[in-house]
FITIMI-796602 format. One record per residue (C-alpha): residue number from 1; x, y negated, z. Coordinates in steps of 0.2 Angstrom, whole numbers. Last residue first. Example, Ala and Ser with C-alpha at 12.3 -4.5 7.8 and 13.67 -1.06 7.14 Angstrom:
REM FITIMI-796602
<rec keti="2" xx="68" yy="5" zz="36"/>
<rec keti="1" xx="62" yy="22" zz="39"/>
//
This chain:
REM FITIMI-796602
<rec keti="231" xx="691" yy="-40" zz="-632"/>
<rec keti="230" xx="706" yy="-52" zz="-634"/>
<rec keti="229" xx="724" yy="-44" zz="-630"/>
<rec keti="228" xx="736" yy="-56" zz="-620"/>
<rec keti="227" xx="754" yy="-59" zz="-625"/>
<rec keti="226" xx="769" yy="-70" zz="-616"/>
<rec keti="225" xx="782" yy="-75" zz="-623"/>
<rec keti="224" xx="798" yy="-86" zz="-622"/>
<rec keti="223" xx="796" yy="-82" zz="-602"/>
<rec keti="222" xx="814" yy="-70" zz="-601"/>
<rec keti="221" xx="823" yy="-82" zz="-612"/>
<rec keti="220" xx="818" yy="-99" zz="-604"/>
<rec keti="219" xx="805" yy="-115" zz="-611"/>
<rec keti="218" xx="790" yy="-104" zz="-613"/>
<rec keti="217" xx="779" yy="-110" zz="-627"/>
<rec keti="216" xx="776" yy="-96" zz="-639"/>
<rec keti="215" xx="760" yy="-89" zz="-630"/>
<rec keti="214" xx="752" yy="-74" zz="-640"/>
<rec keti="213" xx="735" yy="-71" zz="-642"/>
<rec keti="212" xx="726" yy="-57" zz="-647"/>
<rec keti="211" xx="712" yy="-45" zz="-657"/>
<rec keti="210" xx="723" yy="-30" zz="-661"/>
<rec keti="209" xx="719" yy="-22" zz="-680"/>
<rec keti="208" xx="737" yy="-27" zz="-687"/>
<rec keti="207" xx="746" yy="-28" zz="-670"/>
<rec keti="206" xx="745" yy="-8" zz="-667"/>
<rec keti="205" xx="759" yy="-2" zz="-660"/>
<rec keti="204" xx="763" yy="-21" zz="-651"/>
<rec keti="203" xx="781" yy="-20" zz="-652"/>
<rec keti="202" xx="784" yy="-26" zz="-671"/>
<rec keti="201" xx="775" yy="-43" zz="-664"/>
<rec keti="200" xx="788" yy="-44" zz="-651"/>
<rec keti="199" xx="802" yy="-42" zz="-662"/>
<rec keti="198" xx="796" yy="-54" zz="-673"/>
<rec keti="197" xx="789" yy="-68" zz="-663"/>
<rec keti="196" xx="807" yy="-67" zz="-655"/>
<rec keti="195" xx="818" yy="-70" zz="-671"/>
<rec keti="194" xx="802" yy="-85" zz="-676"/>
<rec keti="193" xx="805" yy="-93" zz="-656"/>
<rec keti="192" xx="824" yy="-94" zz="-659"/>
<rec keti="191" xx="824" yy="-100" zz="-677"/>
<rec keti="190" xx="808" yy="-113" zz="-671"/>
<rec keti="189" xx="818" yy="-121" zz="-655"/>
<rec keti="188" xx="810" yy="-136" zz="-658"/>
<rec keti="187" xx="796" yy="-136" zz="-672"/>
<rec keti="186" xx="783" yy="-138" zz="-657"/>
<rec keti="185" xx="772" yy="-126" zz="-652"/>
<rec keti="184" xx="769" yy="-108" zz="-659"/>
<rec keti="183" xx="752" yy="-104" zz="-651"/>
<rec keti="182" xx="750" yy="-84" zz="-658"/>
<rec keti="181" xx="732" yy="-83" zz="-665"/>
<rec keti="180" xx="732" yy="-63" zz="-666"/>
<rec keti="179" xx="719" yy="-56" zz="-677"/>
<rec keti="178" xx="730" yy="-54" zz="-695"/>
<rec keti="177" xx="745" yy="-65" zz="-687"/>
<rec keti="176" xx="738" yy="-81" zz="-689"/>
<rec keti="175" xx="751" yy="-95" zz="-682"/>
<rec keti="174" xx="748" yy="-112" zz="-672"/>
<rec keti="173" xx="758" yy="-126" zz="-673"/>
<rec keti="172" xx="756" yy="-137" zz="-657"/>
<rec keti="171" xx="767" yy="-153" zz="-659"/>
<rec keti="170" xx="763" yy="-154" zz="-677"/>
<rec keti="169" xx="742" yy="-153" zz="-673"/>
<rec keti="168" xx="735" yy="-154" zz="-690"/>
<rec keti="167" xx="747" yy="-142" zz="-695"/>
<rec keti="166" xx="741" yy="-121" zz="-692"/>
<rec keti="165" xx="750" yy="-109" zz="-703"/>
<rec keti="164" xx="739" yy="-94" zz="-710"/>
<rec keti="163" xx="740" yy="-75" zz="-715"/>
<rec keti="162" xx="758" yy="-74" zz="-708"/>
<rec keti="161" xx="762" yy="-54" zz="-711"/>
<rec keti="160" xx="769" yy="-55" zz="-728"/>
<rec keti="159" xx="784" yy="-70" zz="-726"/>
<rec keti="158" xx="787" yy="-62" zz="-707"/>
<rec keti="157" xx="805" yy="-54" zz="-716"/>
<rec keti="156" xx="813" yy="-65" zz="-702"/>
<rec keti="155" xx="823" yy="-76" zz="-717"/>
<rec keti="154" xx="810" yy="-77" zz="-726"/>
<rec keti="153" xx="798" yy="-84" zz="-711"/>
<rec keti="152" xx="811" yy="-96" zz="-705"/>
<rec keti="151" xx="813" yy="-104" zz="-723"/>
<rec keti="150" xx="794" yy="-106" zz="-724"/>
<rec keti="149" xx="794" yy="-113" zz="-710"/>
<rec keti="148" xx="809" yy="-126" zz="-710"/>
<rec keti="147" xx="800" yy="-132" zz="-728"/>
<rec keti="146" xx="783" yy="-134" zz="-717"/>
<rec keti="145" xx="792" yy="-146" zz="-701"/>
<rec keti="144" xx="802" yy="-156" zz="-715"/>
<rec keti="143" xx="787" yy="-158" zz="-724"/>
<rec keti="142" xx="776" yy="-162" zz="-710"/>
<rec keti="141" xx="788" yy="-175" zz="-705"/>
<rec keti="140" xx="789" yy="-184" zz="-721"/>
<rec keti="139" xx="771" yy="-187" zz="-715"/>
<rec keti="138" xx="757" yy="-190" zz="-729"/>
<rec keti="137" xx="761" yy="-175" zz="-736"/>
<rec keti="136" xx="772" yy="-176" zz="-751"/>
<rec keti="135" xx="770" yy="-158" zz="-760"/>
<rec keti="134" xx="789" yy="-155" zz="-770"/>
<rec keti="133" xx="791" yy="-157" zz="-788"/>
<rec keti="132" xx="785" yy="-144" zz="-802"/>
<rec keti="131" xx="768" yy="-148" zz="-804"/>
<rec keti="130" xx="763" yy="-166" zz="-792"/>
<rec keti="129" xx="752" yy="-169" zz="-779"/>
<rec keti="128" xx="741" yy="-181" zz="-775"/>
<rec keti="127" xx="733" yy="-190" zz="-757"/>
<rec keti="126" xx="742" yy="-178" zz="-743"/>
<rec keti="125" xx="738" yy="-173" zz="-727"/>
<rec keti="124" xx="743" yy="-155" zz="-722"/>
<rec keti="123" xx="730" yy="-145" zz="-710"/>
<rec keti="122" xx="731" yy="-126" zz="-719"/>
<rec keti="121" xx="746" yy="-116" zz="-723"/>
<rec keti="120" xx="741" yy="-100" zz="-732"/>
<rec keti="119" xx="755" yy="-89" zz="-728"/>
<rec keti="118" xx="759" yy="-75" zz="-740"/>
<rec keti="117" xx="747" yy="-59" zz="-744"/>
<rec keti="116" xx="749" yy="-60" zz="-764"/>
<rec keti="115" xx="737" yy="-68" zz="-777"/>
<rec keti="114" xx="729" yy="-83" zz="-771"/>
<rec keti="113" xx="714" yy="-91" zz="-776"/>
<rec keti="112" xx="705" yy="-105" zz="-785"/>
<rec keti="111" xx="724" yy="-110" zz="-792"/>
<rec keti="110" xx="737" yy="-123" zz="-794"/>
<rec keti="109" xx="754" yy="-120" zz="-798"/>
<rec keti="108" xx="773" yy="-122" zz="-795"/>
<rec keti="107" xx="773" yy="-135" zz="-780"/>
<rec keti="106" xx="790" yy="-136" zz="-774"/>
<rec keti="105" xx="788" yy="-135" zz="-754"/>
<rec keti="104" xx="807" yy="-128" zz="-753"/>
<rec keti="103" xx="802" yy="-107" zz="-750"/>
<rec keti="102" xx="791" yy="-112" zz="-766"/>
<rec keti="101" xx="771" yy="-116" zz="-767"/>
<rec keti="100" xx="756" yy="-111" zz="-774"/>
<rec keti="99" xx="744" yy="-125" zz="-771"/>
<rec keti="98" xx="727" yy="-117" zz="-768"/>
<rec keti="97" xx="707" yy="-123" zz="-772"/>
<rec keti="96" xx="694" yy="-121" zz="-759"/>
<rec keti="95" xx="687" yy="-138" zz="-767"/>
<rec keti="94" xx="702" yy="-148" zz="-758"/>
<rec keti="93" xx="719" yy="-139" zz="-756"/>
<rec keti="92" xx="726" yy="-127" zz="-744"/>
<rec keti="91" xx="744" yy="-125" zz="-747"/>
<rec keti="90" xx="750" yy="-109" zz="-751"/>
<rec keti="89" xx="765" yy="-98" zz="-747"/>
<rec keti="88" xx="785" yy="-91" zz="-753"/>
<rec keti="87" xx="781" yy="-92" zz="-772"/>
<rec keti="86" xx="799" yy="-88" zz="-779"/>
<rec keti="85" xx="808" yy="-99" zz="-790"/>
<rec keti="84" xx="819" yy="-91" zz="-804"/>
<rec keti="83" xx="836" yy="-92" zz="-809"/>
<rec keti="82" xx="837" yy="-87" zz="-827"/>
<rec keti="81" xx="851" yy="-79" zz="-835"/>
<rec keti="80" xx="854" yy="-80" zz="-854"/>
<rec keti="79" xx="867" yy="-73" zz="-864"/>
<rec keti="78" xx="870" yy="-80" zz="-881"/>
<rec keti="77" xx="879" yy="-66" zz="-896"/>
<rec keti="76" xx="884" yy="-71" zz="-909"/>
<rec keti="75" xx="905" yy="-71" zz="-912"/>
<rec keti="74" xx="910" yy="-66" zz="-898"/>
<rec keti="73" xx="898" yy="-68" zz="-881"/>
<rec keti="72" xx="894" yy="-85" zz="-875"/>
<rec keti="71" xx="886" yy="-86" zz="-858"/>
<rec keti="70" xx="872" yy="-97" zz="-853"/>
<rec keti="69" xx="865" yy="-103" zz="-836"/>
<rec keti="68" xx="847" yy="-105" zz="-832"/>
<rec keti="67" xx="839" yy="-115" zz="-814"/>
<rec keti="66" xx="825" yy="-115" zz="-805"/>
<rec keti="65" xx="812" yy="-111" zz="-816"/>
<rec keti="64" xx="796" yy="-110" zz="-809"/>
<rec keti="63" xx="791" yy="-126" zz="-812"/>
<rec keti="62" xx="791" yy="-122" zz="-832"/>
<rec keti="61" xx="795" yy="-138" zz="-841"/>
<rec keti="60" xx="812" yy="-134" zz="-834"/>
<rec keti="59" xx="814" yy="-122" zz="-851"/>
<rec keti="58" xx="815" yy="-139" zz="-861"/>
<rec keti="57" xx="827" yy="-147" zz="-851"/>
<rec keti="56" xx="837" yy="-132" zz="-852"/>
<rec keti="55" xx="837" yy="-130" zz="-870"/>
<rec keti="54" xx="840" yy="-150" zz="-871"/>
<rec keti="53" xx="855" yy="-149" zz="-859"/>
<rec keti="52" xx="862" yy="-132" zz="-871"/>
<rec keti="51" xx="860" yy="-142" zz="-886"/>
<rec keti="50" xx="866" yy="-126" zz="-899"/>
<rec keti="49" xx="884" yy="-130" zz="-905"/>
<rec keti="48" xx="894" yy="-116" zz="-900"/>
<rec keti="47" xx="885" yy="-101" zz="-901"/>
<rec keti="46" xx="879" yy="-108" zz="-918"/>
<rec keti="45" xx="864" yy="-118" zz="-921"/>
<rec keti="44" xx="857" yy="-114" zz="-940"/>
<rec keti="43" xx="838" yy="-119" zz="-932"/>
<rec keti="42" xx="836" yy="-127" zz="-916"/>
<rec keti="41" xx="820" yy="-118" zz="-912"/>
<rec keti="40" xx="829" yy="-100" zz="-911"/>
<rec keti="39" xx="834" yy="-106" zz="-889"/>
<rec keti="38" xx="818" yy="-114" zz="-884"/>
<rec keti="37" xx="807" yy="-100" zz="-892"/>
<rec keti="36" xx="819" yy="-86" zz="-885"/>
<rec keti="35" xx="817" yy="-93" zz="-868"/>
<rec keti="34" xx="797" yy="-93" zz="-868"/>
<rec keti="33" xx="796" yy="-75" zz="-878"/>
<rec keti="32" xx="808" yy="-67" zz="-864"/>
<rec keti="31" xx="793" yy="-75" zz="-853"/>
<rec keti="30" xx="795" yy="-83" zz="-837"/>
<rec keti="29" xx="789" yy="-73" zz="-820"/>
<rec keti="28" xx="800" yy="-58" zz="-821"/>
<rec keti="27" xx="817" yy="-66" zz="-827"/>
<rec keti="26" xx="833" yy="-62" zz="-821"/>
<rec keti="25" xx="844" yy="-59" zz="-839"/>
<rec keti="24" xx="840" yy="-63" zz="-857"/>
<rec keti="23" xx="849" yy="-55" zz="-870"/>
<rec keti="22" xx="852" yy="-66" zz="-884"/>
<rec keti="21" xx="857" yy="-58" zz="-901"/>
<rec keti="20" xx="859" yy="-68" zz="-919"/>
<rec keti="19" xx="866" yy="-85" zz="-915"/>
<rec keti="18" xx="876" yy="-91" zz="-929"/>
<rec keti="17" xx="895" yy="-89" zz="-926"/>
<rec keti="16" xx="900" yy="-81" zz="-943"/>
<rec keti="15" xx="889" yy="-95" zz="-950"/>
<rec keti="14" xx="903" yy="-107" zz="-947"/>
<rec keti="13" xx="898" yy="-121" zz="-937"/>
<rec keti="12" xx="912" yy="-119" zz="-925"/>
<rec keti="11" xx="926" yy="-120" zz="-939"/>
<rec keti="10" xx="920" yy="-136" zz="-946"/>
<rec keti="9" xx="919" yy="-146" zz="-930"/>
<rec keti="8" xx="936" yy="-138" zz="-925"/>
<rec keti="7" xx="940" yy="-144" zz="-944"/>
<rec keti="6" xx="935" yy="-160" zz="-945"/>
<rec keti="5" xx="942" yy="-164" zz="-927"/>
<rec keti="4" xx="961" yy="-160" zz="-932"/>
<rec keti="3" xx="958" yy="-172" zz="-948"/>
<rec keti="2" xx="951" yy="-185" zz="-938"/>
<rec keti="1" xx="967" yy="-184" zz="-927"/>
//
């Protein structure tokens, strides 16, 4: 038995299977560099016996990695695909500064400003924050209530046209849709009420310069919204 074990060992550390090519796969945010570093450190590891748990481990270092898988490709070749996160919104923060944050409230960075038109959510409680693990408001409830959100917004393609997301009062969220303060309320209902915000917002010709406000509130189909323009 020891014999048999010798030589697998033997035979999957020959040379013949050091890693000489990895092509890396679905990364835009992470560089090749980063994943090529993590692999080519363990020096004369072979397709076979690099520590794949500690190359992932340390590529999770980067929150915005979600996830990397391998594939082995005969006799040297690694391919690499990454999973990544993808910013879907910010959290205000104190000193005008912004947690960049993922469609599940994972915090990936922290920055002065923001980079890309996405939701800036503003009136969340929270003491600290951790990089790479999910913001904890001082309510579980606000999490659950900014994570459904977030979802919603993706989902609806509205990711881009949300400049803010109201919270300090959950049981009436109001939304920023460039001038129009639509009065969301409540998180009930909020797949129904997002479908409609959007193909009501996509009939107002010119709902990027119109000064308005849009009720959300209604309880029935026909009353689910009712818009006013602002002079």
């Amino acid at each position: 038995m020891l014999f048999i074990a010798g030589s697998v060992y033997f035979f999957i550390s020959l040379p013949l299977f050091n890693i000489e090519e990895i092509e890396i796969n679905g990364n835009s945010i992470i560089e090749k560099e980063a994943i090529v570093n993590a692999i080519t450190q363990n020096k004369n590891k072979t397709i076979f016996t690099l520590p794949y748990s500690e190359v992932r481990r340390e590529l999770k270092k980067n929150p915005y990695l979600q996830d990397v898988s391998f594939i082995r490709i005969f006799p040297d070749k690694l391919s690499v695909t990454v999973t990544e996160r993808v910013l879907s919104g910010y959290v205000q923060y104190m000193n005008g500064e912004y947690l960049y944050i993922d469609e599940e409230g994972i915090v990936l960075e922290i920055a002065p400003d923001y980079i890309e038109r996405l939701p800036v959510v503003v009136g969340i409680r929270f003491n600290s924050f951790s990089i790479g693990a999910p913001i904890l408001p001082d309510n579980s409830q606000t999490f659950t209530t900014l994570v459904e959100l977030q979802y919603l917004f993706n989902k609806y393609e509205l990711e881009s046209e949300i400049i803010k997301v109201d919270l300090r009062d959950e049981s009436n969220i109001h939304l920023y849709i460039y001038n129009i303060d639509v009065e969301f309320g409540d998180i009930a209902n909020a797949d129904e009420k997002t479908r409609a915000l959007k193909e009501i917002l996509f009939n107002i010709p010119d709902y990027e310069i119109v000064n308005g406000f849009l009720d959300m509130n209604g309880t029935g189909r026909n009353e689910l919204a009712r818009f006013r323009r602002l002079t």
